[in-house]
C-alpha distance (Angstrom), angle and dihedral (degrees) to the residues before:
residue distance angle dihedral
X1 . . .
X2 3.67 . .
X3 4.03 109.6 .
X4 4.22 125.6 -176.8
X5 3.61 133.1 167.2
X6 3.96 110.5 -139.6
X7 3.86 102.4 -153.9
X8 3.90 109.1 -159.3
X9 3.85 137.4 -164.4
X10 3.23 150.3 164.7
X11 4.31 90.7 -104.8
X12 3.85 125.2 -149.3
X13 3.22 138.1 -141.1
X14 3.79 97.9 -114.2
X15 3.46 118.4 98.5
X16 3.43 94.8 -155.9
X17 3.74 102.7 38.3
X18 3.58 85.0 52.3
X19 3.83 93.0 51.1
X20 3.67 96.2 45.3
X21 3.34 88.2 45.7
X22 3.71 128.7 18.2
X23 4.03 87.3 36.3
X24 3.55 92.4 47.7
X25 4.07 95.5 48.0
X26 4.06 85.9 51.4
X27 4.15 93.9 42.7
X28 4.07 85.1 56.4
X29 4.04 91.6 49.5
X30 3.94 94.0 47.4
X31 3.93 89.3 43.9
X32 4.50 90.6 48.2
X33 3.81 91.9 40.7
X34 3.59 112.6 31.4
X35 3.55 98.4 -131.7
X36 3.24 146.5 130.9
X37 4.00 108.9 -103.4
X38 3.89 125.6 -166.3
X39 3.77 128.0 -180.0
X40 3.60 143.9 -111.5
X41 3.67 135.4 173.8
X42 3.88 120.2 -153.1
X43 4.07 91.0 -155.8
X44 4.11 106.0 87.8
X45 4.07 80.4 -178.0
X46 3.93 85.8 62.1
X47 3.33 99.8 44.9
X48 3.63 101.8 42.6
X49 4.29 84.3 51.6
X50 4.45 88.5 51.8
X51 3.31 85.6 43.7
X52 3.99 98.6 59.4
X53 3.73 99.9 26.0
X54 4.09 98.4 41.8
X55 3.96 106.8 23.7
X56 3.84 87.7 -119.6
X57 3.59 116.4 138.6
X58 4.26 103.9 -157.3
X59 4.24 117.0 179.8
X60 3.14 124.1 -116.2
X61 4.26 118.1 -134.7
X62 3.82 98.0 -83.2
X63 3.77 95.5 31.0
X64 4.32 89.2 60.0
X65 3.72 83.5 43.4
X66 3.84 92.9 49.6
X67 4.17 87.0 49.5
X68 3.82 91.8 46.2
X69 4.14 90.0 58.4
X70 3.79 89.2 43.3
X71 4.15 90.7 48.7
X72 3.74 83.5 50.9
X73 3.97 93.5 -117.5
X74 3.60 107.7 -173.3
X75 3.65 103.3 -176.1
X76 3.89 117.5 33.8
X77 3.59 127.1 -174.3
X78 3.82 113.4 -179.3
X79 4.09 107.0 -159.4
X80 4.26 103.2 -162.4
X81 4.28 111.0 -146.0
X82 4.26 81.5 -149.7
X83 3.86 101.0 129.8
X84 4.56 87.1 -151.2
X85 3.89 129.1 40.2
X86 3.85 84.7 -119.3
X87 4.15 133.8 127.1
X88 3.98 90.4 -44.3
X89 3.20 90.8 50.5
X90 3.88 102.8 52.4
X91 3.72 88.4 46.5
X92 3.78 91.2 58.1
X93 3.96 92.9 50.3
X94 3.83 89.1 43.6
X95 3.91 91.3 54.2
X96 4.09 90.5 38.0
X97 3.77 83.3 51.7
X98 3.78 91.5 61.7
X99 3.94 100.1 57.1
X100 3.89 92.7 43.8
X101 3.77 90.4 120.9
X102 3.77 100.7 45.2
X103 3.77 84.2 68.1
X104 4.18 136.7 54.9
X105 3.49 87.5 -137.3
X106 3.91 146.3 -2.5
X107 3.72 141.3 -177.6
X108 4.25 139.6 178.5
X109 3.16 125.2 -140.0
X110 3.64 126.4 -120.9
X111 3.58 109.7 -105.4
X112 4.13 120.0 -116.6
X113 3.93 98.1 -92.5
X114 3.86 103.2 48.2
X115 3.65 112.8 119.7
X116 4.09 139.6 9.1
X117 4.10 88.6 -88.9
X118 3.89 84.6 58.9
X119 3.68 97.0 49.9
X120 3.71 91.2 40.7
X121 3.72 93.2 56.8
X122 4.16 101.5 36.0
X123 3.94 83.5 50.0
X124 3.89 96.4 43.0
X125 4.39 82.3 48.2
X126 3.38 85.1 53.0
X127 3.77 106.3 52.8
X128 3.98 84.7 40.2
X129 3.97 87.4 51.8
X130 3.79 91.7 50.1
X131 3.97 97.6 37.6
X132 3.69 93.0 120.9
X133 3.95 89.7 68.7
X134 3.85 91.5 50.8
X135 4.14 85.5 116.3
X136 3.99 96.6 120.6
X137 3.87 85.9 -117.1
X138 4.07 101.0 74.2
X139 3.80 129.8 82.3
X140 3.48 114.5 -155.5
X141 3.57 106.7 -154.3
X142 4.02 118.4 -171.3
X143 3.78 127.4 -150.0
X144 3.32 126.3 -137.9
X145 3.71 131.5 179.3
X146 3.87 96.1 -133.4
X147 4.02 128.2 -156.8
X148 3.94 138.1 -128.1
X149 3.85 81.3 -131.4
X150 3.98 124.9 99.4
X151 3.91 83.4 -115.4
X152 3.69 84.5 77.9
X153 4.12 92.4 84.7
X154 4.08 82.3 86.4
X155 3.48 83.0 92.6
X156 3.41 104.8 54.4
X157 4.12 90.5 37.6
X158 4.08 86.1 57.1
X159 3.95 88.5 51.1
X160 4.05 81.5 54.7
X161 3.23 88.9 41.3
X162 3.97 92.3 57.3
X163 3.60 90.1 35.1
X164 4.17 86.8 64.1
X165 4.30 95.2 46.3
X166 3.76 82.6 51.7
X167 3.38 97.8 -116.8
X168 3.32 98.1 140.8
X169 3.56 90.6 159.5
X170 4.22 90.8 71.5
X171 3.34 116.5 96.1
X172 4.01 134.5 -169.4
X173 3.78 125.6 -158.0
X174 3.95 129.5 159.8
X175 4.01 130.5 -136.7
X176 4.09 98.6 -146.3
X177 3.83 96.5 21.5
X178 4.65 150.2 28.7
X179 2.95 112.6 -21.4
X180 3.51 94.3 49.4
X181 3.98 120.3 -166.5
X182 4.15 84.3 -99.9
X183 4.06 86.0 55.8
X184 3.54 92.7 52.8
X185 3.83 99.7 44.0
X186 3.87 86.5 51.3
X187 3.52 89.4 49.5
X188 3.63 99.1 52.7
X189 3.70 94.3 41.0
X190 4.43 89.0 67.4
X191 3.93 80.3 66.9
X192 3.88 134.2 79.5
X193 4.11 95.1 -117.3
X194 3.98 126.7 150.2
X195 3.66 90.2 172.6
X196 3.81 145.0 36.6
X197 3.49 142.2 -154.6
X198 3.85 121.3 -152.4
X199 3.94 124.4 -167.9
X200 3.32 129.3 161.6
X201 4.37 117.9 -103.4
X202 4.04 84.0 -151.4
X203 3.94 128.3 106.5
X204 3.75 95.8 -115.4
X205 3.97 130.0 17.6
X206 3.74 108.6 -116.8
X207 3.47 147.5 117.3
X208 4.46 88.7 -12.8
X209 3.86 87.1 45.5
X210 4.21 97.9 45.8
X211 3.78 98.1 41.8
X212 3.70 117.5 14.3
X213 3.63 97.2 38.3
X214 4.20 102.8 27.3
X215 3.49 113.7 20.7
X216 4.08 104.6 125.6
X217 3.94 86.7 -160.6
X218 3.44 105.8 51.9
X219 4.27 108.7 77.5
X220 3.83 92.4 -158.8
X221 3.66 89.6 55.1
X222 3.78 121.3 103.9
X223 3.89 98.7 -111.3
X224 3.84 89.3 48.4
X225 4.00 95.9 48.0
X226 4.56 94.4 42.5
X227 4.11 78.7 42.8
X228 3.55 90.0 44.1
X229 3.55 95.2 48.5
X230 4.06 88.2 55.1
X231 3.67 108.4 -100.5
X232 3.77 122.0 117.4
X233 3.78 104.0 -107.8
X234 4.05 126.1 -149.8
X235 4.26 115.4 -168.4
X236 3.72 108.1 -149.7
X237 3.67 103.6 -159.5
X238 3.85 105.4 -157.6
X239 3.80 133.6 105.5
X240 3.74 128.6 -126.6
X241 4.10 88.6 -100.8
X242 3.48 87.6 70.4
X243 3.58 91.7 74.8
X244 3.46 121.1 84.4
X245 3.53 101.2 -152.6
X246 3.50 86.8 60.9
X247 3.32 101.3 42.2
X248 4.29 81.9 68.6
X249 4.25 90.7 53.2
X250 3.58 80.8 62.1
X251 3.62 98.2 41.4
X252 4.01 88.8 41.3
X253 3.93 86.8 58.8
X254 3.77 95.9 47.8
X255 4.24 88.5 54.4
X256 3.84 91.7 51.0
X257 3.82 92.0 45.3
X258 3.82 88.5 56.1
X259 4.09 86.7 48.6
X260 3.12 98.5 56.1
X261 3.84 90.0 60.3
């Protein structure tokens, strides 16, 4: 029996962000499971833009599907990078759906915020990730993308999350969603900070990371409004892949999709 894990995200344009992290998410499932893994990105945008400025030819979801049938894949689990069960994350099923019966058996992943272990352990990362600021005079203030969908309470249940390590000093905002930038800045401002510490609440640290959350020149950016606002503000440009610990939550969610086969 022929058995693969398909490992699928959203993709950037970053060669290295996608190294560091996308690679390095993918390395950790084929090293838990054993498995061959391949690769598909769910943004045609991103792959079309790799494709002309690199030479690399990535699949989209149906076109790693398509290969799997042809390589005469028996077994298929399909392990999504999406950090919420939100619009992404339908789509996938919904396309997985439509191959069931080119294969004897398939199974998704959950993605990396499912249940309280998950939050537990991307929040515990993420104070160990940031332990250098532990000073009681730093904010660290995570951004996340954020979603129209009702997946978009991850947010707010990492905030509680936070709230419950006693790290009251962690704070979660969103760029397209609640908690707005506004939210967060009020937040922040009920505490006795000089300084804060931005990083991104995202998978990888691209386009989100460089421009809406860094980018010294831009005055609606994050950096410019915390800065703005008085505190002395520090950009950590890395993505959530970068962390081992939860590079294993997705790894973790990979093994029990192949269980439950």
């Amino acid at each position: 029996m022929k058995r693969e894990i398909l490992v699928v995200s959203f993709g950037t344009t970053s060669e290295e962000s996608r190294r560091l992290n996308i690679g390095a998410v993918e390395q950790a499932i084929e090293d838990a499971c054993g498995l061959t893994v391949r690769r598909a990105f769910t943004s045609q945008m991103i792959i079309n833009i790799i494709a002309k400025r690199e030479g690399v030819r990535i699949d989209n979801v149906r076109e790693a599907l398509d290969r799997a049938v042809r390589d005469g894949i028996n077994t298929l689990v399909v392990q999504p990078t999406h950090l919420m069960s939100g619009l992404e994350y339908d789509k996938l099923k919904g396309i997985l759906d439509e191959y069931l019966g080119h294969f004897e058996s398939t199974a998704l992943g959950a993605p990396l915020l499912t249940g309280d272990e998950d939050f537990a352990g991307v929040a515990g990362a993420l104070v160990g990730a940031c332990a250098e600021y532990d000073d009681g005079e730093t904010a660290v203030v995570l951004m996340g993308h954020g979603t129209e969908a009702a997946a978009n309470g991850i947010y707010d249940r990492m905030q509680e999350t936070f709230a419950r390590m006693g790290k009251k000093n962690f704070f979660v905002g969103t760029v397209e969603a609640s908690p707005s930038l506004d939210d967060v800045i009020a937040a922040t401002g009920k505490g006795d900070y000089r300084r804060v510490v931005l990083r991104p609440l995202m998978l990888v640290a691209g386009n989100h990371a460089v421009n809406d959350m860094a980018d010294p020149d831009d005055p609606d950016s994050w950096y410019s409004r915390f800065t703005a606002a008085g505190y002395e503000t520090v950009c950590v440009i890395e993505g959530l892949g970068q962390i081992p610990a939860v590079r294993d939550i997705y790894a973790d969610h990979a093994l029990g999709a192949i269980d439950s086969i």
